[in-house]
Short mmCIF file of the C-alpha atoms (twelve columns), coordinates in Angstrom:
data_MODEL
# 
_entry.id   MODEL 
# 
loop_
_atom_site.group_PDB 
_atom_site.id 
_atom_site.type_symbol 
_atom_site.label_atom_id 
_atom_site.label_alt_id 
_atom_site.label_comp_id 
_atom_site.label_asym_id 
_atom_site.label_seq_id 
_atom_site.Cartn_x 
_atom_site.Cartn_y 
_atom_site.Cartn_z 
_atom_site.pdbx_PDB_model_num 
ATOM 1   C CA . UNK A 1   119.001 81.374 -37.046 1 
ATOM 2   C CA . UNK A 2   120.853 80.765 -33.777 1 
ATOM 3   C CA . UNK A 3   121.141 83.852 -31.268 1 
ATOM 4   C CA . UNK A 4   125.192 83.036 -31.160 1 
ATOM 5   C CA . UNK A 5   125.681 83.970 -34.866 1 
ATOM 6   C CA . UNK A 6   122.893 87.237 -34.569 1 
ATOM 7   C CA . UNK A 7   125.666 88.533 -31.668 1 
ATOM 8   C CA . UNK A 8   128.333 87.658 -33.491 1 
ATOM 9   C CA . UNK A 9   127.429 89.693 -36.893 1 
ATOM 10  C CA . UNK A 10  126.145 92.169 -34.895 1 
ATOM 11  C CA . UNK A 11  129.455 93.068 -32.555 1 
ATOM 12  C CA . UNK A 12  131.504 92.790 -35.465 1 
ATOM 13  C CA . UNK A 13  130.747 95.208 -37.825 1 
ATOM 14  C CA . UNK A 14  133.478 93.714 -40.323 1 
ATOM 15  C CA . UNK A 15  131.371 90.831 -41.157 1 
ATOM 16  C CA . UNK A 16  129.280 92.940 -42.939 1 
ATOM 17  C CA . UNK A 17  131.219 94.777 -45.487 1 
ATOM 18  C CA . UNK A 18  133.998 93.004 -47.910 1 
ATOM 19  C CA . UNK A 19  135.454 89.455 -48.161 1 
ATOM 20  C CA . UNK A 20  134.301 88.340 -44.767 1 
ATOM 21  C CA . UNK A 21  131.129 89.339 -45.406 1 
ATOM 22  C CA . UNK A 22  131.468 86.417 -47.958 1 
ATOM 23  C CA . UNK A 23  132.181 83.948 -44.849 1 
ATOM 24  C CA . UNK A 24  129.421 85.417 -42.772 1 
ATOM 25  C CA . UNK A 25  126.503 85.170 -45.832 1 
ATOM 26  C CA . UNK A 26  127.926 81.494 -46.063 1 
ATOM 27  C CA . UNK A 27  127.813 80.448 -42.917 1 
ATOM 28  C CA . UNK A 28  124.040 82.400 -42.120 1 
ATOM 29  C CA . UNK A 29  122.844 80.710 -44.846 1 
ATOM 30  C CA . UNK A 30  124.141 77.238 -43.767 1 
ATOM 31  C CA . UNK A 31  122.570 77.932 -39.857 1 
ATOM 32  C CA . UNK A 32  119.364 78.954 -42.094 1 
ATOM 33  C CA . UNK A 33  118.928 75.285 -43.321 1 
ATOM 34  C CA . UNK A 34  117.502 74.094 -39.573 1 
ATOM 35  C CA . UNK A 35  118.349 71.053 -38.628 1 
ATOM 36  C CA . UNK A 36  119.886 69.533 -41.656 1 
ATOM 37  C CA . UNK A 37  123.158 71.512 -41.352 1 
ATOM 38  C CA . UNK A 38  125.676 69.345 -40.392 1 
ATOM 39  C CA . UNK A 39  127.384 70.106 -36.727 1 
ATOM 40  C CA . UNK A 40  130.574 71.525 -38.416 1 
ATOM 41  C CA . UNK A 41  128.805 74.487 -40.042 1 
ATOM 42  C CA . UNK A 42  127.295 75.337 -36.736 1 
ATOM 43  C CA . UNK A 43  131.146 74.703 -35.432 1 
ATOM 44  C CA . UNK A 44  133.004 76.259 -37.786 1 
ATOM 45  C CA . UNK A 45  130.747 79.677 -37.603 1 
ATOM 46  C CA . UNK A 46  131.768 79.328 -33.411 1 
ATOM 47  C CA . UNK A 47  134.791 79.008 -34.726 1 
ATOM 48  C CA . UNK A 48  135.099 82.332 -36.816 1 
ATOM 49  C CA . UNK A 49  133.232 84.617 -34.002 1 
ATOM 50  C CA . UNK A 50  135.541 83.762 -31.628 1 
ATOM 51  C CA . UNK A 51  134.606 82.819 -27.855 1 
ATOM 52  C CA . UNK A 52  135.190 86.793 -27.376 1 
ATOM 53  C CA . UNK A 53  138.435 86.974 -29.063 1 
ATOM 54  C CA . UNK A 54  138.659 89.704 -31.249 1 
ATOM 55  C CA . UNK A 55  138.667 87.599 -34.702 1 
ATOM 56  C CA . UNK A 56  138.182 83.971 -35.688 1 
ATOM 57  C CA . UNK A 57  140.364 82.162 -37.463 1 
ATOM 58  C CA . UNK A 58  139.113 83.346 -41.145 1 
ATOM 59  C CA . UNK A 59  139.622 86.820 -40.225 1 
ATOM 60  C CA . UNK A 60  142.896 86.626 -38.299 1 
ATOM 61  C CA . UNK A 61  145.736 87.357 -41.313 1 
ATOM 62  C CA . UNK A 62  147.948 84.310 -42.640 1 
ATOM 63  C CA . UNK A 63  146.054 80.773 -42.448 1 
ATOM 64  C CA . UNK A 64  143.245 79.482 -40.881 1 
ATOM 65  C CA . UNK A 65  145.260 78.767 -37.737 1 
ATOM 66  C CA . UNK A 66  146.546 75.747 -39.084 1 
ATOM 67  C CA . UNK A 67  149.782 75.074 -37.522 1 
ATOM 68  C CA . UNK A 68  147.935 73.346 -34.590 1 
ATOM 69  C CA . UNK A 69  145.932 70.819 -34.400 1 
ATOM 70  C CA . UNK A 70  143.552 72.131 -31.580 1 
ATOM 71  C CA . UNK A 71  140.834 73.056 -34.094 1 
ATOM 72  C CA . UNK A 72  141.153 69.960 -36.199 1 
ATOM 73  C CA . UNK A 73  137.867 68.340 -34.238 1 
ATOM 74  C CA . UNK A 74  136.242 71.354 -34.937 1 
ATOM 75  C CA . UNK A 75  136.497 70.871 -38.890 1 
ATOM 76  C CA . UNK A 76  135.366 68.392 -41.873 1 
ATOM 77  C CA . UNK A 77  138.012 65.603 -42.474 1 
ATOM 78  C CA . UNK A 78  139.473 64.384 -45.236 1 
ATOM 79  C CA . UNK A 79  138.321 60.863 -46.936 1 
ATOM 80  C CA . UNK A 80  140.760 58.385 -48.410 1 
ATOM 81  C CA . UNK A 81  139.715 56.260 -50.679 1 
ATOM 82  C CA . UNK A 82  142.424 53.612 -51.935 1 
ATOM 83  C CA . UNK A 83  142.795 53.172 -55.675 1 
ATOM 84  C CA . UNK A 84  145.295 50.175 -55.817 1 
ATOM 85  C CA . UNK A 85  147.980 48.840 -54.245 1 
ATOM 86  C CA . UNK A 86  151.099 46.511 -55.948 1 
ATOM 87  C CA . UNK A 87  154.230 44.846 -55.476 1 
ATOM 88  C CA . UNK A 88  156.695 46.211 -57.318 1 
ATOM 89  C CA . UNK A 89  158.527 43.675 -59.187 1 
ATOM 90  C CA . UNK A 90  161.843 45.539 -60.192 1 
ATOM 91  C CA . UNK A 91  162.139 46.743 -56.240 1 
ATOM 92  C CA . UNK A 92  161.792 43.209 -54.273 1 
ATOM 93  C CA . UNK A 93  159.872 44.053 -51.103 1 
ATOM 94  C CA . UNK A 94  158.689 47.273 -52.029 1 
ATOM 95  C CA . UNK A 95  154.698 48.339 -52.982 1 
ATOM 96  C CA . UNK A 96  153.000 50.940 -54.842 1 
ATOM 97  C CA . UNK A 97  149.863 51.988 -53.814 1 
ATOM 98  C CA . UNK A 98  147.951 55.091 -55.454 1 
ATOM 99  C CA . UNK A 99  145.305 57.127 -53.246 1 
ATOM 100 C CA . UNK A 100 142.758 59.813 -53.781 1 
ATOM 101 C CA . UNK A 101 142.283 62.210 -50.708 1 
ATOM 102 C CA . UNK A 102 139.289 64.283 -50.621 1 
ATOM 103 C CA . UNK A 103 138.909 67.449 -49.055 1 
ATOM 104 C CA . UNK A 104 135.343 69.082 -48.268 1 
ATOM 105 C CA . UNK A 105 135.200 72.701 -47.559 1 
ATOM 106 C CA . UNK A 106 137.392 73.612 -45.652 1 
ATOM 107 C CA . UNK A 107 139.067 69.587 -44.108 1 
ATOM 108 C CA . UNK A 108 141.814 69.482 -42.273 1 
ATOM 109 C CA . UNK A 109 143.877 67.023 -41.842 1 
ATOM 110 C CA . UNK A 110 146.432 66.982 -39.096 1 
ATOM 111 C CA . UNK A 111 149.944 66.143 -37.984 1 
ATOM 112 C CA . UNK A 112 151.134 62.830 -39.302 1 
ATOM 113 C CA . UNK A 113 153.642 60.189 -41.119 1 
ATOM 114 C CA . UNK A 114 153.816 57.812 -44.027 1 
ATOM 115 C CA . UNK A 115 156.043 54.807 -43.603 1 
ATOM 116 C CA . UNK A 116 157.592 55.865 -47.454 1 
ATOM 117 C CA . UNK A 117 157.599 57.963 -49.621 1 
ATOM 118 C CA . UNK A 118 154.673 60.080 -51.075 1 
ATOM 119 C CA . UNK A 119 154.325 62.158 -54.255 1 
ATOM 120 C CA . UNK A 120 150.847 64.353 -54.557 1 
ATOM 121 C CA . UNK A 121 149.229 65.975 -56.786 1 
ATOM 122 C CA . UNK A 122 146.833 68.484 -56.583 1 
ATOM 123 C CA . UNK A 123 143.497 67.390 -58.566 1 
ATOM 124 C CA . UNK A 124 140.631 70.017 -57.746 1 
ATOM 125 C CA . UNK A 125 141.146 73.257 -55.833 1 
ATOM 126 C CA . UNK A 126 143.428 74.612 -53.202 1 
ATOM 127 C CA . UNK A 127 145.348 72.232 -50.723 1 
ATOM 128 C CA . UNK A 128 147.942 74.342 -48.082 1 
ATOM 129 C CA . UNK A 129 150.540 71.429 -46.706 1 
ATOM 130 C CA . UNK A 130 153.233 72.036 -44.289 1 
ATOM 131 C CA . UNK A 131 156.029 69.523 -43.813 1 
ATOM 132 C CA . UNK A 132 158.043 69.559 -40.795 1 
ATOM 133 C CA . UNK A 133 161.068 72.573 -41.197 1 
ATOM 134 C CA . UNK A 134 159.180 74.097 -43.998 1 
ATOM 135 C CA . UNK A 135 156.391 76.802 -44.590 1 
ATOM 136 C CA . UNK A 136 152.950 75.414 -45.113 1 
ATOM 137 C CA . UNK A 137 152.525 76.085 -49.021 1 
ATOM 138 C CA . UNK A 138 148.939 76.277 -51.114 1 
ATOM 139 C CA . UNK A 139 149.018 74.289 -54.055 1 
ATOM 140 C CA . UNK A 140 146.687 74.419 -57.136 1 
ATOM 141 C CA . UNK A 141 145.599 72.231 -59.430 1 
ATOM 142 C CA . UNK A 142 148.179 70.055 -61.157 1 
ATOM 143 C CA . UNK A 143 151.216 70.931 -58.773 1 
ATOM 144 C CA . UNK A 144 153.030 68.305 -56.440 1 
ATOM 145 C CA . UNK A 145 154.904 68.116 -53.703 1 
ATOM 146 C CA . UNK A 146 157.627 64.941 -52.184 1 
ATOM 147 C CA . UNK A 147 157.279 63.571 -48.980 1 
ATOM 148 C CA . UNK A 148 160.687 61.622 -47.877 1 
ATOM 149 C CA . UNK A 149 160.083 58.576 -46.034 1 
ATOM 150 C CA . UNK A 150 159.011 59.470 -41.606 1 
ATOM 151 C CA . UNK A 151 158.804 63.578 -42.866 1 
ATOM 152 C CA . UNK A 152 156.604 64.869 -40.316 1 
ATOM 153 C CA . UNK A 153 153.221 66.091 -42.331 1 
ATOM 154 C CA . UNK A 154 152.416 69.099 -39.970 1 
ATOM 155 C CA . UNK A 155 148.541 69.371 -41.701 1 
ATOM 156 C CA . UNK A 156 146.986 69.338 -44.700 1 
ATOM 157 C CA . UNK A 157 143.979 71.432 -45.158 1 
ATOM 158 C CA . UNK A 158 141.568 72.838 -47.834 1 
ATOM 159 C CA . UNK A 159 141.477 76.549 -47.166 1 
ATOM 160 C CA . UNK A 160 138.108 77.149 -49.296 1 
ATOM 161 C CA . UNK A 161 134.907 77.720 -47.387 1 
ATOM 162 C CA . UNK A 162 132.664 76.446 -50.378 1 
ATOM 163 C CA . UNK A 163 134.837 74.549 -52.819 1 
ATOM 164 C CA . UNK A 164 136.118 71.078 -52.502 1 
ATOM 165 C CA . UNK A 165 139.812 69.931 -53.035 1 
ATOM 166 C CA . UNK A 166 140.866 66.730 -53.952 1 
ATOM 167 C CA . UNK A 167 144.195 64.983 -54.485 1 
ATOM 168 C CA . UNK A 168 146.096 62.255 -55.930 1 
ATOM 169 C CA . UNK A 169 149.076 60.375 -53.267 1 
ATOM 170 C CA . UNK A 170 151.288 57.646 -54.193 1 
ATOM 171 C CA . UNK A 171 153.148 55.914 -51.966 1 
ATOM 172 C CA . UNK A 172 156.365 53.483 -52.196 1 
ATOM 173 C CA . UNK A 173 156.396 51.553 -48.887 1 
ATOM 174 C CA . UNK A 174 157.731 48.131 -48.198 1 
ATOM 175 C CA . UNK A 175 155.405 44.970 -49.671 1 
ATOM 176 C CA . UNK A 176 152.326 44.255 -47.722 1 
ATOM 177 C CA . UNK A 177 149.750 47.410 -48.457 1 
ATOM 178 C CA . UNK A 178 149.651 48.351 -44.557 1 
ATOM 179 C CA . UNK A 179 148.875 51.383 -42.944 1 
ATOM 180 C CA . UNK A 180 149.787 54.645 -44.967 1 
ATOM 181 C CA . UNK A 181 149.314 57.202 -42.306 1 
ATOM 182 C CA . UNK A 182 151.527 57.081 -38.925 1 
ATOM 183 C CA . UNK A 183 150.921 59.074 -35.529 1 
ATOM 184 C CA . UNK A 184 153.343 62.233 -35.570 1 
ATOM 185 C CA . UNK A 185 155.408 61.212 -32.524 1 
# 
């Protein structure tokens, strides 16, 4: 076990009783595993003690501090995978294409665009989206959300330390089955 995460459970007491101690038995366990842990375990534990703050971002109330993106390198990213992608023939120059986006414990994606518009659905677990103007919102399994076509996507993120989240995106963008993700700006 690293000396970083003995300090940090033992100057904060809260780590040990209640729902954080959850996070804390999760994460000791993960720096347990040696050298197989992937680097984001050992990152996101940093993450939660804090370099001397007095809480990390899963203790701090509201959201895991996700209306930045200065701890997205810090965290697991989400994986695309492309289902299919058509013309549609009653909409000359326009394309369908359907996506699955999967979240690992706790992914994060940050602040982007799509070039059209997006309809998802929420598949497995917990994903919290914020669109630009709005509150970021969690949504379960089987709910949607709209994105209109340029809508700043402030993040998407799984919120659960040990579960997955995955979800289902399709697009209507003009013919050709290019990029689906713009920068923010």
């Amino acid at each position: 076990m690293n000396v970083r995460m003995l300090s940090c459970l033992s100057y904060r007491p809260s780590l040990t009783t209640g729902k954080p101690a959850l996070f804390a038995a999760l994460a000791v366990t993960a720096m347990s595993l040696g050298p197989a842990t992937p680097r984001s375990a050992f990152d996101w534990f940093t993450t939660l003690c804090g370099g001397g703050q007095s809480s990390g971002p899963l203790l701090s109330s509201g959201s895991l501090n996700t209306n930045t993106n200065a701890n997205a390198a810090s965290r697991p990213a989400s994986v695309i995978k492309v289902l299919s992608c058509e013309a549609l023939p009653n909409a000359p120059g326009k394309s369908i294409t359907t996506i699955t986006v999967d979240y690992p414990p706790l992914a994060f994606t940050p602040a982007h665009r799509h070039p059209g518009s997006v309809t998802a659905v929420v598949l497995q677990g917990t994903v919290r989206s914020q669109l630009g103007g709005g509150a970021a919102i969690n949504y379960a399994v089987g709910q949607t959300w709209f994105e209109p076509p340029g809508t700043l996507h402030v993040f998407a993120e799984n919120p659960d330390p040990v579960h997955p989240a995955k979800l289902l995106a399709t697009f209507v963008t003009d013919t050709g089955c290019g990029a689906l993700v713009l920068p923010p700006d």
